[in-house]
C-alpha positions in Angstrom: 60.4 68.8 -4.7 60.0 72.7 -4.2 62.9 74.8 -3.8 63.6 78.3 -3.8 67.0 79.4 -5.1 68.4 82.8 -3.9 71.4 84.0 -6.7 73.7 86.6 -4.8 74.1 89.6 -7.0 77.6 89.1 -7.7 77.4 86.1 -9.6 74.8 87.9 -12.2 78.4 89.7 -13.1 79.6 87.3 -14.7 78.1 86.0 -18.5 79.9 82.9 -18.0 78.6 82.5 -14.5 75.3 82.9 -15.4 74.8 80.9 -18.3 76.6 77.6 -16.3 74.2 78.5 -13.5 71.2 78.7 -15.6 72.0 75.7 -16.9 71.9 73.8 -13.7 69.0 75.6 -12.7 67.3 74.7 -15.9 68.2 70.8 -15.6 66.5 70.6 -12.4 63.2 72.2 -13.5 63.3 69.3 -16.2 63.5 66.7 -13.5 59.9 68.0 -12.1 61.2 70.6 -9.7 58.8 73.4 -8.6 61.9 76.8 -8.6 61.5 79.9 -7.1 64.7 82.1 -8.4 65.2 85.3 -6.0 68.3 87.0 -6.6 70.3 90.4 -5.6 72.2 92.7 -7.3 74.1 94.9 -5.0 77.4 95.5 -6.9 75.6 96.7 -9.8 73.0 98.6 -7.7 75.7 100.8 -6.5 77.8 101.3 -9.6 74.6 102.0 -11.4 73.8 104.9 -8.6 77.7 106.2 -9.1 77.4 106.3 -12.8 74.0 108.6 -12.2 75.9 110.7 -9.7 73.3 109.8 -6.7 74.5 109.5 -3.5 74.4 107.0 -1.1 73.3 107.8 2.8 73.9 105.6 5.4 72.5 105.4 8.4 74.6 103.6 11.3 75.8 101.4 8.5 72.5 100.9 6.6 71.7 102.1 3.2 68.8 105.2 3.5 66.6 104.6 -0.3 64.9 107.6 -0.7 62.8 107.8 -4.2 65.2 108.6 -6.5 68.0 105.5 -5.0 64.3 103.2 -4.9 64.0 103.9 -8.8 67.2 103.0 -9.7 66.7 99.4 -7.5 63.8 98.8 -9.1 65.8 99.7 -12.7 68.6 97.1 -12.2 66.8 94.9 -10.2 63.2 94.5 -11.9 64.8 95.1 -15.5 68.2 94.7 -16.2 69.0 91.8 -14.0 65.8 89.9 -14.0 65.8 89.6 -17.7 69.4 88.8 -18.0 68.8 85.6 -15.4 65.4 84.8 -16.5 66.9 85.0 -20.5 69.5 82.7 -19.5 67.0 80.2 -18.1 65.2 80.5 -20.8 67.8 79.4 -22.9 68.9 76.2 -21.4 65.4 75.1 -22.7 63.2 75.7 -19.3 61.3 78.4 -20.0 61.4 81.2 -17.4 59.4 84.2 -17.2 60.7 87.6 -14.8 58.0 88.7 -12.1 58.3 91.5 -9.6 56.2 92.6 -7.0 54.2 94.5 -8.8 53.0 91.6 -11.2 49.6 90.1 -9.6 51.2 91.4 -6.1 52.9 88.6 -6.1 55.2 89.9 -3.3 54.0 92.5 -0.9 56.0 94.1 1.5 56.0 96.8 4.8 58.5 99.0 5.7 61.5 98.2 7.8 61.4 100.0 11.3 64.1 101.8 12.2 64.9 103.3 15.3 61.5 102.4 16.3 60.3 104.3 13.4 58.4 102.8 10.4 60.0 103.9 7.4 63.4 105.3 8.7 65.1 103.7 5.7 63.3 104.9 3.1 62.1 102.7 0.7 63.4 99.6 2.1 61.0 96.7 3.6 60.1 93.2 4.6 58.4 90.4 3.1 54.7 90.3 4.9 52.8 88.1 1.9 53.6 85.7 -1.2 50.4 85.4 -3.6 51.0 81.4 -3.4 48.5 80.8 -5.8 49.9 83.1 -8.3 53.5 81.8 -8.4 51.6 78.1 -8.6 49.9 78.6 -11.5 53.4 79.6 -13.3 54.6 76.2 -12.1 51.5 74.6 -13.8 51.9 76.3 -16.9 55.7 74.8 -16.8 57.2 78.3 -16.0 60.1 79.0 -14.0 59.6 82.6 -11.7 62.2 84.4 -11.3 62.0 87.7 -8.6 64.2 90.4 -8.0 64.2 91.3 -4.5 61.0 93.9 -4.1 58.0 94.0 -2.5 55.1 96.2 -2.7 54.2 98.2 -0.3 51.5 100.8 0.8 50.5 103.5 -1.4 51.3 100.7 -3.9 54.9 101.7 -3.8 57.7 99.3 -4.2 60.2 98.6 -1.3 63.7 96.6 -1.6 64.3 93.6 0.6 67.3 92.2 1.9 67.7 89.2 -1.0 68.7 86.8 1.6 65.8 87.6 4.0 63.0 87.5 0.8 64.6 84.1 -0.1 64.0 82.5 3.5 60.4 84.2 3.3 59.4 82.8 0.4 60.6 79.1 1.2 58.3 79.6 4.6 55.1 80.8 2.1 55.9 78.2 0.0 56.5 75.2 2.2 59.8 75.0 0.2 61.3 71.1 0.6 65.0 73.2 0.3 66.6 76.5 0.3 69.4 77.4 -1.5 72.0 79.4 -1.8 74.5 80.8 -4.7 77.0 83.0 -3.6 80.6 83.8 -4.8 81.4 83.3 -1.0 83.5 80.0 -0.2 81.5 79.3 2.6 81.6 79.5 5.9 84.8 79.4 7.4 86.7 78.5 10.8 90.1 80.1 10.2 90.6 78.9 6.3 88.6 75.7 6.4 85.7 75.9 5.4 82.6 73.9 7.0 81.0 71.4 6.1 78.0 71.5 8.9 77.4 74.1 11.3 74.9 73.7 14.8 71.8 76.4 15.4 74.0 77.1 18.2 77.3 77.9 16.4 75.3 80.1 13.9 73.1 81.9 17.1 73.3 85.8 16.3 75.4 85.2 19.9 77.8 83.8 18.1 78.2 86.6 15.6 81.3 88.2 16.9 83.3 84.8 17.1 86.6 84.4 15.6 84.9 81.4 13.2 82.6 83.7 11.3 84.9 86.7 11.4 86.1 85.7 7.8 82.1 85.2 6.8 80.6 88.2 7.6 78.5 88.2 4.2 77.1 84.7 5.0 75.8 86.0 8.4 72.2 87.2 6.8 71.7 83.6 5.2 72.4 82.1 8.1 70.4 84.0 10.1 67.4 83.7 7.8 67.7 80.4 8.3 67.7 80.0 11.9 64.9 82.1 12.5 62.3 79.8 9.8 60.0 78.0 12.0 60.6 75.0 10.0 63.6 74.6 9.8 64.6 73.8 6.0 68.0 71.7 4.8 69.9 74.4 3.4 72.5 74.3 0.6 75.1 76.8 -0.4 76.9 76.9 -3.2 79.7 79.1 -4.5 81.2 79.3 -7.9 
């Protein structure tokens, strides 16, 4: 089976996390799975860009990465993170090697448009190509990739993506047999229950202002991703 598992940020935060993460992760690459790892790292993005006294503009609620905020992404993303998760992997006895987009352009990316205007975000794009073979011939060689969430772009600069959107991407390129999931979210919620099941129609971007997913406002992306794949993929989510 080929799967693609997106780690939110948040849960790289945590040593413990990580380590009993890795080792399910791990224990399913032993039982012949083909893993794509994407993850995030928002929390630490932005406490990284504090700590280096860089500012952080917004645009009608969206994050502007200009060069300097891109460098720093591609800092805690591309090393700090990736190794830590890949490490981890690594450890449990599947061997697990970090890639980023600029590795074989394994990920390549276009701006976001904005306003109508490519590049109105800065440095932040979208998922246009996966080198398929590439990623493949890691599997062969009994390799687990794991990705941070960039994609290169024109000019051979590097753009970051949405984690939840590069995740759903991928599992399209990849013909993924499941998507999944790791977030420190409970799930998502109708009141304090949380769901089991949800219908396209519940999760519509319609639906986005309803009382049931006004307590699941960070699951909104993932859900999203996923209605919009052509194919539509069973889904799992998972929180700690």
């Amino acid at each position: 089976m080929r799967n693609v598992i997106k780690f939110a940020g948040a849960l790289l935060e945590d040593d413990a996390t990580v380590r009993s993460l890795a080792r399910q992760v791990a224990a399913l690459a032993q039982e012949g799975h083909e893993i794509l790892v994407v993850h995030g790292g928002g929390h630490l993005f932005t406490a990284t860009l504090k700590r280096m006294a860089i500012e952080s503009k917004f645009v009608a609620g969206l994050r502007v990465t200009d060069r300097e905020t891109r460098d720093v992404a591609v800092m805690v993303f591309a090393g700090l993170l990736n190794k830590k998760l890949a490490s981890a992997i690594s450890a449990e006895g599947q061997p697990a090697v970090g890639i980023s987009a600029a590795d074989n352009r394994c990920f390549v990316a276009e701006p976001m448009v904005h306003n109508e205007v490519e590049g109105g975000l800065g440095f932040v794009g979208y998922l246009t190509e996966l080198n398929v073979p590439f990623i493949e011939s890691l599997w062969h060689e009994g390799l687990l990739p794991v990705a941070p969430c960039l994609g290169l772009g024109p000019e051979n600069e590097l753009y970051n993506i949405n984690a939840d959107h590069m995740a759903a991407a991928c599992a399209e390129y990849l013909n993924a047999d499941q998507l999944i999931y790791l977030t420190d979210v409970a799930g998502v919620l109708d009141g304090e229950r949380v769901l089991s099941a949800v219908t396209c129609e519940e999760i519509a971007p319609s639906k986005a202002g309803s009382a049931k997913f006004a307590s699941s406002a960070a699951l909104r992306p993932m859900l999203c991703c996923w209605l919009r794949t052509p194919r539509k993929l069973p889904p799992m989510m998972a929180s700690r």
